[in-house]
MIDOSE-1310 file (N, C-alpha, C; in nm, 2 decimals, decimal comma, always signed):
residues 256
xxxx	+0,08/-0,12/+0,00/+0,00/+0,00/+0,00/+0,09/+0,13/+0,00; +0,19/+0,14/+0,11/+0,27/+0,25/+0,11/+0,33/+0,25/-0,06; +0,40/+0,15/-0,13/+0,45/+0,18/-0,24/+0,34/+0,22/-0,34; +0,26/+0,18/-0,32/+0,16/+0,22/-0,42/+0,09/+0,38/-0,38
xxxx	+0,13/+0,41/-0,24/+0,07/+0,58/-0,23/+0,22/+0,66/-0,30; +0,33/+0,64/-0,29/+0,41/+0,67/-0,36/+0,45/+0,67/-0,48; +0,38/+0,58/-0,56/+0,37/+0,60/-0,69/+0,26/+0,66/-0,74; +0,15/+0,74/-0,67/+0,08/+0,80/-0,66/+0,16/+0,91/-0,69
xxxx	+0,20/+0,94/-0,54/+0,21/+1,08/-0,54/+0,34/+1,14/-0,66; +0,44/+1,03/-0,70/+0,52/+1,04/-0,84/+0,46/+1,05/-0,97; +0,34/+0,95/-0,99/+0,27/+1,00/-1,10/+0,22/+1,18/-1,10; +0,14/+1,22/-0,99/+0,08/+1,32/-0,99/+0,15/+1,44/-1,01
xxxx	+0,30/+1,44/-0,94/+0,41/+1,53/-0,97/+0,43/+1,57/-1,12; +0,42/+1,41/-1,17/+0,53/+1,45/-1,32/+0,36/+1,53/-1,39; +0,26/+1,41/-1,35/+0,15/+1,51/-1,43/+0,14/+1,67/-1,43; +0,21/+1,69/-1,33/+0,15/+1,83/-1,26/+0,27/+1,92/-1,33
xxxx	+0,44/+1,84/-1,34/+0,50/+1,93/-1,44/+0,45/+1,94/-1,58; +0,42/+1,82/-1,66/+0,39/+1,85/-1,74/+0,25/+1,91/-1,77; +0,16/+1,95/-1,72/+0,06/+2,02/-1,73/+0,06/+2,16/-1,72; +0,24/+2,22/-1,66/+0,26/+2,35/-1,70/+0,30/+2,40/-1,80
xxxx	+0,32/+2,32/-1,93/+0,39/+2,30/-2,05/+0,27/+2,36/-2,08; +0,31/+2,48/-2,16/+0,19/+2,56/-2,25/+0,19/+2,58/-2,37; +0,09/+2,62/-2,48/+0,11/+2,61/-2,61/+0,18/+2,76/-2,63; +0,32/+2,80/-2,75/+0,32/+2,95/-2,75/+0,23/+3,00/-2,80
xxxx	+0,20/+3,10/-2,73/+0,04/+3,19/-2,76/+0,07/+3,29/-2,91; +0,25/+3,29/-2,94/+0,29/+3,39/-3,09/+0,28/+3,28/-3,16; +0,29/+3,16/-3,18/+0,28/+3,06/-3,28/+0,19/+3,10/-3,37; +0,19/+3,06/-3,49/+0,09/+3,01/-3,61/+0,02/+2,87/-3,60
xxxx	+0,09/+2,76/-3,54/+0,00/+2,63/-3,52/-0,07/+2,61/-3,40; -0,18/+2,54/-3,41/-0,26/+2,50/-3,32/-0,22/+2,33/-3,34; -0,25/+2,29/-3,20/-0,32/+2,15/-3,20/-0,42/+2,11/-3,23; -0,43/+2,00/-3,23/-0,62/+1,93/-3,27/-0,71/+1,99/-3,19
xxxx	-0,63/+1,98/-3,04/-0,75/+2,00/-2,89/-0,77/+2,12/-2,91; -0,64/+2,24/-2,95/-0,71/+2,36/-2,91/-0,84/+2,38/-3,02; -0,76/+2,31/-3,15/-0,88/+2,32/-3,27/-1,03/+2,31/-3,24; -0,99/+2,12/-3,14/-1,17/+2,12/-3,14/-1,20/+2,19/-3,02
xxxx	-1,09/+2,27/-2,93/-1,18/+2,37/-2,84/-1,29/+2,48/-2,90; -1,13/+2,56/-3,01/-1,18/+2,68/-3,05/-1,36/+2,64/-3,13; -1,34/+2,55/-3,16/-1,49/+2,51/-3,24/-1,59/+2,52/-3,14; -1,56/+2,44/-3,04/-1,70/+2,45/-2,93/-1,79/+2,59/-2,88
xxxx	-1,69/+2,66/-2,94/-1,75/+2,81/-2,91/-1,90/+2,82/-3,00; -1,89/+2,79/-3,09/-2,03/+2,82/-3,20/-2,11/+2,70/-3,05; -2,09/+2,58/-3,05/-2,21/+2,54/-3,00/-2,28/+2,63/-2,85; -2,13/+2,72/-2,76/-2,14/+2,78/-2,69/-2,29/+2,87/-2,64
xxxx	-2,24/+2,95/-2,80/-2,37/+3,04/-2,81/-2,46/+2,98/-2,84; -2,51/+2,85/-2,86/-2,63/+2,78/-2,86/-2,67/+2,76/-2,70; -2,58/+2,73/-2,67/-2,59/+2,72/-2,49/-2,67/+2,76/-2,42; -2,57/+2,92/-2,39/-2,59/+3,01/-2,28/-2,56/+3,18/-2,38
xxxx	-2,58/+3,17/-2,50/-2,63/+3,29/-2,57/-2,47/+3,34/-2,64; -2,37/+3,35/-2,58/-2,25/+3,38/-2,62/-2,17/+3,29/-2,57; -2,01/+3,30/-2,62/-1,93/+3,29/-2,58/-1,78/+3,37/-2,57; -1,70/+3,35/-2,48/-1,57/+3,44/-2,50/-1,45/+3,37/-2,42
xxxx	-1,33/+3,46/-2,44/-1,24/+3,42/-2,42/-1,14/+3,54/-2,38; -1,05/+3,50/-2,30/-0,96/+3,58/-2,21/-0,85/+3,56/-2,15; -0,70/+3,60/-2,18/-0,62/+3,56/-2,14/-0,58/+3,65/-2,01; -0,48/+3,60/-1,91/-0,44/+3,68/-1,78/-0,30/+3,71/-1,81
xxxx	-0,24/+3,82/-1,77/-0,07/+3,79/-1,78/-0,05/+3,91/-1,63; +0,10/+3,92/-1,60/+0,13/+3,94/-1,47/+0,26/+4,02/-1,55; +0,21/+4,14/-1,53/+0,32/+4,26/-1,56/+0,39/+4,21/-1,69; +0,31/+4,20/-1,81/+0,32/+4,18/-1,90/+0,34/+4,01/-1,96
xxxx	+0,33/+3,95/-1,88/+0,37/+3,81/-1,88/+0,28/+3,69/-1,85; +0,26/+3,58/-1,98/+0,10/+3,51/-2,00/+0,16/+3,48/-1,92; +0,00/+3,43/-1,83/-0,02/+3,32/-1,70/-0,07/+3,20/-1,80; -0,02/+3,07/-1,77/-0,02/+2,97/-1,78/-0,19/+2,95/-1,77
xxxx	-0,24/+2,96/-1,67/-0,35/+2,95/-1,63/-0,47/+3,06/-1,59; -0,47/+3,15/-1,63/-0,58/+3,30/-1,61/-0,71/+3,27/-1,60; -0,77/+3,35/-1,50/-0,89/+3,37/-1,51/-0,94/+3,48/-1,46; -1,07/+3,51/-1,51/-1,15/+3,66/-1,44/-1,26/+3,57/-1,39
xxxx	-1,30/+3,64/-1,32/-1,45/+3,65/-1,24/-1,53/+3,74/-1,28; -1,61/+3,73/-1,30/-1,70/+3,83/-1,37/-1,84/+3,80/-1,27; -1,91/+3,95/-1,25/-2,05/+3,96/-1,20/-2,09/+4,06/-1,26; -2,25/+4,04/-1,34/-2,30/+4,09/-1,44/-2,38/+4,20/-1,35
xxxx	-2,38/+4,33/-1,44/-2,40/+4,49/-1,41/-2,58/+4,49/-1,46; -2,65/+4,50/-1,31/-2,82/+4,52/-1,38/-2,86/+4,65/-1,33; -2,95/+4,71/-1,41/-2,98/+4,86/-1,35/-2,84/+4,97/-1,32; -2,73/+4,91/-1,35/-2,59/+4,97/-1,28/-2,55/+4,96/-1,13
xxxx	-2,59/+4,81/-1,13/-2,55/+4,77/-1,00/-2,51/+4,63/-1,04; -2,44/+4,61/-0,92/-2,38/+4,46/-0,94/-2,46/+4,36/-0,89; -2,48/+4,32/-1,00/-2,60/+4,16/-0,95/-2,59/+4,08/-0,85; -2,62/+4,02/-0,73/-2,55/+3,94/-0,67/-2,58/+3,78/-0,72
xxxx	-2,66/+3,76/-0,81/-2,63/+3,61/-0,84/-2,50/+3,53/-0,88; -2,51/+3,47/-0,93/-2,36/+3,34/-0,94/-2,30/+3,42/-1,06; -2,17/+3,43/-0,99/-2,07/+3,41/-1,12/-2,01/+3,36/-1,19; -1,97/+3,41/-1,29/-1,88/+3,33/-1,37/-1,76/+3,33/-1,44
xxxx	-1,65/+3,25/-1,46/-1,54/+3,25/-1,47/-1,50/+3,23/-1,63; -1,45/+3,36/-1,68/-1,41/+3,30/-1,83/-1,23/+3,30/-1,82; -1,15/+3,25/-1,92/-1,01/+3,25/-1,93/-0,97/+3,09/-1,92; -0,91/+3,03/-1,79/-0,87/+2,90/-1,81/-0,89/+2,85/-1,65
xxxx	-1,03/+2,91/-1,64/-1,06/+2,86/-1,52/-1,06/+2,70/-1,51; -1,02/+2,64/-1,37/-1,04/+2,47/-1,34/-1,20/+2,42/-1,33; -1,31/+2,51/-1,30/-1,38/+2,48/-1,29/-1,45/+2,38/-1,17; -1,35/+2,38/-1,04/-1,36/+2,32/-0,94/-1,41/+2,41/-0,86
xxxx	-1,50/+2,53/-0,82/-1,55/+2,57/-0,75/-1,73/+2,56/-0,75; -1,77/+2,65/-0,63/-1,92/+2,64/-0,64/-1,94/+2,48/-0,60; -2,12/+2,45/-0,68/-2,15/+2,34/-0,63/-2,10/+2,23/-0,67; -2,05/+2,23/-0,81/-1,96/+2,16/-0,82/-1,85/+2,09/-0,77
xxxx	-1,76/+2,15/-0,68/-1,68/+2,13/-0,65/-1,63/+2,00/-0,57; -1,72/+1,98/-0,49/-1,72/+1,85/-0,45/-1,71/+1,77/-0,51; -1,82/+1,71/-0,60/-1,84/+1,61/-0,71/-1,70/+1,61/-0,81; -1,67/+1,74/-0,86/-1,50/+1,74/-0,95/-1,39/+1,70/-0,88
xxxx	-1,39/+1,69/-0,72/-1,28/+1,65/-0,66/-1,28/+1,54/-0,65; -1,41/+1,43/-0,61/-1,41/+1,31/-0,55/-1,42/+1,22/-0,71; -1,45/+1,27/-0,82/-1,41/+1,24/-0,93/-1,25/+1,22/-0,95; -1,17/+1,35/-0,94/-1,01/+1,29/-0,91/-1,01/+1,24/-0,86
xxxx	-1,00/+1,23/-0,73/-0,97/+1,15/-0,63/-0,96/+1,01/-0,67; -1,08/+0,97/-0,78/-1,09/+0,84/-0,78/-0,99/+0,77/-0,91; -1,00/+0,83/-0,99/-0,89/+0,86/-1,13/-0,75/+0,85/-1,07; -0,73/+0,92/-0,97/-0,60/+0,91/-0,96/-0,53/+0,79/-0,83
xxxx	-0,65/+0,75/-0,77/-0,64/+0,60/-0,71/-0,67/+0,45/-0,76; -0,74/+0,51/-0,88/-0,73/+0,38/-0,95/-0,67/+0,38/-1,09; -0,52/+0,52/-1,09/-0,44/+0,50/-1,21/-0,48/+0,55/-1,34; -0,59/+0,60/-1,36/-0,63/+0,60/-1,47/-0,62/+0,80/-1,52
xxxx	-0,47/+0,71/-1,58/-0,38/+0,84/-1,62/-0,44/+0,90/-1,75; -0,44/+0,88/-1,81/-0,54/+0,96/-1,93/-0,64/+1,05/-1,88; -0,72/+0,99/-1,81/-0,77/+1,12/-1,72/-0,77/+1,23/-1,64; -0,68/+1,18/-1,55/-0,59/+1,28/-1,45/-0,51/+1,37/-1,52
xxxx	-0,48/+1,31/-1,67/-0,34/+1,41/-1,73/-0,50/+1,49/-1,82; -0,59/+1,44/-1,83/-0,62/+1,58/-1,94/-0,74/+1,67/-1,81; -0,73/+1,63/-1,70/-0,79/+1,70/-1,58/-0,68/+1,83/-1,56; -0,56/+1,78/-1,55/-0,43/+1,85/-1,52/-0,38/+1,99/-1,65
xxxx	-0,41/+1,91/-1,77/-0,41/+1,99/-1,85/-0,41/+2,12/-1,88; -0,33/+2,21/-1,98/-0,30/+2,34/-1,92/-0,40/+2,39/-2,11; -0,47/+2,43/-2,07/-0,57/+2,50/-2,25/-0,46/+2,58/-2,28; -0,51/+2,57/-2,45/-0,44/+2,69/-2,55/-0,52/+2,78/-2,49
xxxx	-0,44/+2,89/-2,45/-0,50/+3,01/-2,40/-0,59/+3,12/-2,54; -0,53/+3,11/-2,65/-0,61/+3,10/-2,76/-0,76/+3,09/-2,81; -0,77/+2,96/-2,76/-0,92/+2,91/-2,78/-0,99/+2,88/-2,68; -0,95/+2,88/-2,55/-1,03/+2,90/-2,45/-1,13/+2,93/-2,41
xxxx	-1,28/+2,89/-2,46/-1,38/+2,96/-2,47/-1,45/+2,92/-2,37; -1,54/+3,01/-2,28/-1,65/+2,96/-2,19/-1,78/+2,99/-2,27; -1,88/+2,96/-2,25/-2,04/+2,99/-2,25/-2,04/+3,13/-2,16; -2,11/+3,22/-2,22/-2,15/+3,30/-2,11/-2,30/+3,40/-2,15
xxxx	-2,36/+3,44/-2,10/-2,50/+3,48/-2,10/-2,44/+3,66/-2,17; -2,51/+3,69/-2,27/-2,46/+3,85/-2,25/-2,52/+3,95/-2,19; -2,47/+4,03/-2,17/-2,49/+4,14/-2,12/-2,36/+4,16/-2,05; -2,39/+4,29/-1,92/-2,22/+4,38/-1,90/-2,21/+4,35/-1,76
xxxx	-2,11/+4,29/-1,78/-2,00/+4,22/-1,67/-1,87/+4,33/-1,60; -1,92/+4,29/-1,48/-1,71/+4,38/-1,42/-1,64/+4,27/-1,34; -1,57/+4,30/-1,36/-1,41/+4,17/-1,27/-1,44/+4,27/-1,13; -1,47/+4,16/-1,07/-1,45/+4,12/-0,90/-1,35/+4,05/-0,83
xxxx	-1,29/+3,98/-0,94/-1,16/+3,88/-0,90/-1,05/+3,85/-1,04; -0,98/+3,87/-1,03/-0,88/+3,76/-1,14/-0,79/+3,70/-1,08; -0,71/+3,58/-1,16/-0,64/+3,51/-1,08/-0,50/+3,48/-1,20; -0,38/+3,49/-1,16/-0,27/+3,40/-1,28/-0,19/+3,31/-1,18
xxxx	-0,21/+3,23/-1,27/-0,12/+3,05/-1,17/-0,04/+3,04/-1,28; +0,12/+3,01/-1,26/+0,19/+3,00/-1,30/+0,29/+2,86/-1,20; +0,22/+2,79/-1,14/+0,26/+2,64/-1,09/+0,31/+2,75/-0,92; +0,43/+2,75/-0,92/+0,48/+2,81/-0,78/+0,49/+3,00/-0,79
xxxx	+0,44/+3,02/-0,93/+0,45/+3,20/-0,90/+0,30/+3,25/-0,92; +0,23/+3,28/-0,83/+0,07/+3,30/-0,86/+0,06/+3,46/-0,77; -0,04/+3,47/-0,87/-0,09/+3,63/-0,82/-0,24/+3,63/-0,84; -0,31/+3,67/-0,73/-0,47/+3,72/-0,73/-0,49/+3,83/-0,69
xxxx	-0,59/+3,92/-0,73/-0,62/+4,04/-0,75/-0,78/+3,99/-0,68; -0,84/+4,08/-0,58/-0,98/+4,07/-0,57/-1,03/+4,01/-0,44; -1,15/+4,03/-0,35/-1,19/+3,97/-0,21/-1,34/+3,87/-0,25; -1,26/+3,74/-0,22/-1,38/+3,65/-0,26/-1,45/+3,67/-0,17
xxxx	-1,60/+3,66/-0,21/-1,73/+3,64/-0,17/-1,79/+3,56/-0,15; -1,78/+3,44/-0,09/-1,81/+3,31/-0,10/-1,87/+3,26/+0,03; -1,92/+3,18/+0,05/-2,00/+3,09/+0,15/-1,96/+2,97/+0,12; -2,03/+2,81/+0,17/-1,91/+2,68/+0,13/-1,92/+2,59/-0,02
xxxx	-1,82/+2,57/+0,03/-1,73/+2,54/-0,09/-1,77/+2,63/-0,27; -1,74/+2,76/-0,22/-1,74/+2,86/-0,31/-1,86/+2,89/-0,36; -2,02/+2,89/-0,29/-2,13/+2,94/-0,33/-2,13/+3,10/-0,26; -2,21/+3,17/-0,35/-2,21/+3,31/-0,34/-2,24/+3,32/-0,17
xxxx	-2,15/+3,45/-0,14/-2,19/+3,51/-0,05/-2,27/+3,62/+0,01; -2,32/+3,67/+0,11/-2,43/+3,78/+0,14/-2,38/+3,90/+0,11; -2,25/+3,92/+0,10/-2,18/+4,09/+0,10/-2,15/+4,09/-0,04; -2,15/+4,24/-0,05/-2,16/+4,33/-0,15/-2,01/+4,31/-0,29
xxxx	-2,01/+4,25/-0,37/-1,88/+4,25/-0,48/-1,85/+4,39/-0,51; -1,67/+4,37/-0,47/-1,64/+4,52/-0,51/-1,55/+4,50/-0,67; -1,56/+4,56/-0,77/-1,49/+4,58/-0,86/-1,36/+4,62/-0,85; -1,28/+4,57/-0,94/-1,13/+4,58/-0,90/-1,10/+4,70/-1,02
xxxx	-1,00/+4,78/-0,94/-0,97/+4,90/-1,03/-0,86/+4,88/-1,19; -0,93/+4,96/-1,25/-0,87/+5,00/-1,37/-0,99/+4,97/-1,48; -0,89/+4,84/-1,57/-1,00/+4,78/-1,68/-1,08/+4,69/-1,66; -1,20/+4,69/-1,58/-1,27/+4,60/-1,51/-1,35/+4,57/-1,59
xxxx	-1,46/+4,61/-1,68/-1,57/+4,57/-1,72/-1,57/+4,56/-1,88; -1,64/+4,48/-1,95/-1,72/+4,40/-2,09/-1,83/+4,42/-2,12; -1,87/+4,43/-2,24/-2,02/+4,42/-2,25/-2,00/+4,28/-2,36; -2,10/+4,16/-2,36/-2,11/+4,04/-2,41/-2,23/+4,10/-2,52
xxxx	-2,22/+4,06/-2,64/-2,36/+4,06/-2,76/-2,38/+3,92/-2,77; -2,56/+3,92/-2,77/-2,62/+3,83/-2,81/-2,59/+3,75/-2,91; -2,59/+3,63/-2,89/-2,53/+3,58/-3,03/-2,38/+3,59/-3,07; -2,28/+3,65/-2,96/-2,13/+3,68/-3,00/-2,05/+3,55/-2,98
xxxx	-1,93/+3,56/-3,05/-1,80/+3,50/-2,98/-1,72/+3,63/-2,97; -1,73/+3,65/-2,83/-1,60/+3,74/-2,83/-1,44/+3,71/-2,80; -1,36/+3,78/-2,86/-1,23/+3,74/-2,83/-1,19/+3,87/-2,69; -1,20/+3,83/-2,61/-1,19/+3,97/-2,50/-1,02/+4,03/-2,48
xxxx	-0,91/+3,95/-2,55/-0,81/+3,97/-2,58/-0,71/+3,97/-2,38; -0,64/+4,09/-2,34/-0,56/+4,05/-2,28/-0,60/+4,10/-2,12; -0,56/+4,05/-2,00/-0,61/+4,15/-1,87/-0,44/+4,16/-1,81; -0,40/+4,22/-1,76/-0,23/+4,25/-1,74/-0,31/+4,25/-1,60
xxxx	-0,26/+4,19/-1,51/-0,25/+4,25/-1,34/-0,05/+4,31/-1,35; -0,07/+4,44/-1,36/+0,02/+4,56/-1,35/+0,02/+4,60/-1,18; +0,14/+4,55/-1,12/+0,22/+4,55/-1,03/+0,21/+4,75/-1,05; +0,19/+4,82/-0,87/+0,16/+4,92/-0,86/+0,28/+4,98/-0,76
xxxx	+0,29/+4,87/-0,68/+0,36/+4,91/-0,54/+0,34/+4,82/-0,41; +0,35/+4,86/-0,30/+0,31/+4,79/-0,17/+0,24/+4,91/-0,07; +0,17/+4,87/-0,01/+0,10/+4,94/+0,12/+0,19/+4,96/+0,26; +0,29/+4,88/+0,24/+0,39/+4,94/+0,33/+0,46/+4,82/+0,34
xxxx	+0,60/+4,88/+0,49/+0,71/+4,75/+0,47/+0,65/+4,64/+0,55; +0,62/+4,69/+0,69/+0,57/+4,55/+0,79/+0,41/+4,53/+0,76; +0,35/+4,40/+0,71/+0,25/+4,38/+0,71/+0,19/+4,42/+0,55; +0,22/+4,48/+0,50/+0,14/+4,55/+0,38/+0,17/+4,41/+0,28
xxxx	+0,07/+4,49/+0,16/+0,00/+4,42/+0,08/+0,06/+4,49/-0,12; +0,09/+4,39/-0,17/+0,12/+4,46/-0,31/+0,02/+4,53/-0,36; -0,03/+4,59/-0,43/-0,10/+4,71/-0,46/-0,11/+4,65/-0,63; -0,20/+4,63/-0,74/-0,22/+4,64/-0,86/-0,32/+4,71/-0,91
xxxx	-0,35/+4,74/-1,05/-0,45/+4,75/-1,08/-0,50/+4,68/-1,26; -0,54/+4,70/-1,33/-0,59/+4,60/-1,40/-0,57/+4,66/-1,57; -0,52/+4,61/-1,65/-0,47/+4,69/-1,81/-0,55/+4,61/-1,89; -0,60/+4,65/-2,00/-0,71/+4,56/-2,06/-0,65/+4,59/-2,23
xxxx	-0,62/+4,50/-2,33/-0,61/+4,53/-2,45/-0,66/+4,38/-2,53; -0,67/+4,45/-2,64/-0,72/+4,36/-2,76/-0,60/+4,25/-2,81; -0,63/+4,15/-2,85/-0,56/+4,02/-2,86/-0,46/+4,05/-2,97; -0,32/+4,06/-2,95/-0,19/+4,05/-3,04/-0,24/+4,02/-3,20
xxxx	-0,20/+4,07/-3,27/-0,20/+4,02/-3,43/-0,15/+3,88/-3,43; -0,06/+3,80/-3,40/-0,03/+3,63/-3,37/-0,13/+3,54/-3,42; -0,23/+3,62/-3,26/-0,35/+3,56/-3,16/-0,46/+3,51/-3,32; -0,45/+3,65/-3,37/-0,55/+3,66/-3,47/-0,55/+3,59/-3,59
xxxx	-0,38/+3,57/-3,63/-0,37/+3,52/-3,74/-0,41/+3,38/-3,71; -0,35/+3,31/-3,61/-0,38/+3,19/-3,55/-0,49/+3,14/-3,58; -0,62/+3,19/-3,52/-0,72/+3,16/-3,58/-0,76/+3,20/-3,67; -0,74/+3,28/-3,76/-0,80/+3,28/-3,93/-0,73/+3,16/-3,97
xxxx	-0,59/+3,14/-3,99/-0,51/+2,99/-4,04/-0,58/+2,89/-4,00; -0,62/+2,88/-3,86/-0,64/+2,70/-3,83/-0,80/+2,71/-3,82; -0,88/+2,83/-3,78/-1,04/+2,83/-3,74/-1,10/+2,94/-3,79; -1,08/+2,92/-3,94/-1,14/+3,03/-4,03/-1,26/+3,06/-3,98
xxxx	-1,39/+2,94/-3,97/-1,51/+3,02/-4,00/-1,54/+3,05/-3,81; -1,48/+3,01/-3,72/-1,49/+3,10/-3,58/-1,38/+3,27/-3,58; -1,30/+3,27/-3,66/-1,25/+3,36/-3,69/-1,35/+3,46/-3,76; -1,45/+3,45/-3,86/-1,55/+3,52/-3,96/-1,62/+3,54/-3,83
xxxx	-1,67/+3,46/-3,72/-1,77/+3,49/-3,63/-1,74/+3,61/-3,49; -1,57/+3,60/-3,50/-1,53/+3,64/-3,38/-1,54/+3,79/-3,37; -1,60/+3,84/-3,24/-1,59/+3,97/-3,25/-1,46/+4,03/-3,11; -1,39/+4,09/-3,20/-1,24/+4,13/-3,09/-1,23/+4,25/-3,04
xxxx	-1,25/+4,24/-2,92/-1,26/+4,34/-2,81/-1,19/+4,31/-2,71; -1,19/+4,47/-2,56/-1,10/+4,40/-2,45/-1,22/+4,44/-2,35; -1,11/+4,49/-2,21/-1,20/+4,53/-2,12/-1,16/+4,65/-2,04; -1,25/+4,72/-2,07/-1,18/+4,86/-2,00/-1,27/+4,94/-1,87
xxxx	-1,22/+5,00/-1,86/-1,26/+5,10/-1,74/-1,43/+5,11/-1,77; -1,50/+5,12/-1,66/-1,63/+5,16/-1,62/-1,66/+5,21/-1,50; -1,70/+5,32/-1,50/-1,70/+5,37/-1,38/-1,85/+5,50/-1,37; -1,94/+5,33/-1,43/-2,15/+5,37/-1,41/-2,18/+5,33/-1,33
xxxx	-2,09/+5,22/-1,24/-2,20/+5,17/-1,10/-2,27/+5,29/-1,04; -2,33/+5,24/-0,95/-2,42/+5,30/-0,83/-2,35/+5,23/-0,72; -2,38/+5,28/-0,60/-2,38/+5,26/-0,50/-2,49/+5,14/-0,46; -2,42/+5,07/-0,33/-2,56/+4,97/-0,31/-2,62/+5,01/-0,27
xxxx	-2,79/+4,94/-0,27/-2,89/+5,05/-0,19/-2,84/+5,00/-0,06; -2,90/+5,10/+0,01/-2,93/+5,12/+0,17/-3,02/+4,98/+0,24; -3,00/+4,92/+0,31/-3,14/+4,85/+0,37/-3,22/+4,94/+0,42; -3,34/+4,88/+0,35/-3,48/+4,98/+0,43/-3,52/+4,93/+0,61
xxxx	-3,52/+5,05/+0,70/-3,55/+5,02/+0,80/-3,67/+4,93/+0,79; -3,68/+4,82/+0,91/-3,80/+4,75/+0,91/-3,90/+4,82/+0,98; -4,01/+4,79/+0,94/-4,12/+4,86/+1,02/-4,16/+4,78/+1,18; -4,18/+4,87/+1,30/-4,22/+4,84/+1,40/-4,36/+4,81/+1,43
């Protein structure tokens, strides 16, 4: 048993290096997978009405693994329903999260490496596409994982095992917000978490704020060469500054 929890924990390592093996995002080739990712986008917007995509980088530098958090803007307030994560989110949070873990859990106790390695798996940041509903969204969180160098931006709001919580989402400064079109694929191009400073020497906190640009010419050719007709469909935009919220309301006193 002990040799077999150690060849565990050896498989899971090497899975876990090679799962930080990324595709170059300046390349001209794609793989098959990113291929038949980038395609899943058209079924996307059959979904949940759109789809898009988003890469993270860290003072100018792709993250391996990026994501935003996004909470959709109603009336010019921030919605409190569930959010949602576009870029190269794991997808292990919320209700889910249980059921995705005890799913590894079991893959990786009964060996069955094919699975675990494409669980582990790092997306063409390229074709990365989530489903998402449109309308206009602002980042409450982003995150870049780069294996041992990781940076998050944002104060989760969560209750257990990552279901929304009762307090108010604050928008993170700079290029925070999107608007999604009905029926789109958007390419939302780049989010920089741009390194600001620190809040001081004992105790303090790094300070960022958020740079938003449209996806490199590479990005673009890439998919005209390998995913012409989601390229005809793609509409390429980033995410910039908004600054229409409202304030939350007030609670109304209760009546006596």
């Amino acid at each position: 048993m002990r040799n077999k929890r150690l060849l565990a924990a050896g498989l899971i390592a090497a899975l876990t290096v090679l799962s930080s093996c990324a595709a170059n995002p300046n390349s001209l080739k794609m793989s098959e997978s990113a291929k038949a990712a980038g395609k899943r986008a058209q079924s996307m917007v059959q979904e949940k009405g759109a789809a898009a995509v988003v890469r993270v980088s860290w003072d100018g530098v792709y993250c391996a693994r990026g994501r935003v958090r996004l909470q959709k803007v109603v009336d010019g307030r921030i919605d409190p329903g569930p959010f949602v994560e576009i870029g190269q989110p794991t997808g292990v949070y919320g209700n889910a999260a249980l059921k995705d873990f005890a799913k590894l859990s079991l893959q990786m106790m009964t060996f069955n490496l094919p699975a675990v390695a494409k669980a582990a798996a790092v997306e063409d940041i390229r074709t990365s596409f989530r489903a998402i509903e449109s309308g206009r969204y602002i980042i409450t969180m982003v995150y870049c994982d780069n294996g041992n160098n990781n940076a998050a931006m944002g104060s989760a709001n969560l209750g257990w095992m990552g279901e929304n919580g009762d307090k108010p989402q604050i928008p993170l400064l700079g290029d925070n917000s999107i608007v999604i079109g009905q029926g789109e694929i958007v390419d939302a191009g780049i989010v920089d978490i741009v390194s600001t400073g620190s809040t001081g020497f004992l105790f303090g906190r790094d300070t960022a704020r958020l740079a938003g640009s449209e996806a490199p010419q590479p990005m673009r050719e890439a998919m005209k060469l390998n995913l012409p007709e989601v390229y005809a469909r793609t509409t390429y935009t980033r995410f910039s500054a908004y600054s229409g919220l409202l304030l939350p309301e007030s609670p109304q006193p209760k009546e006596k």
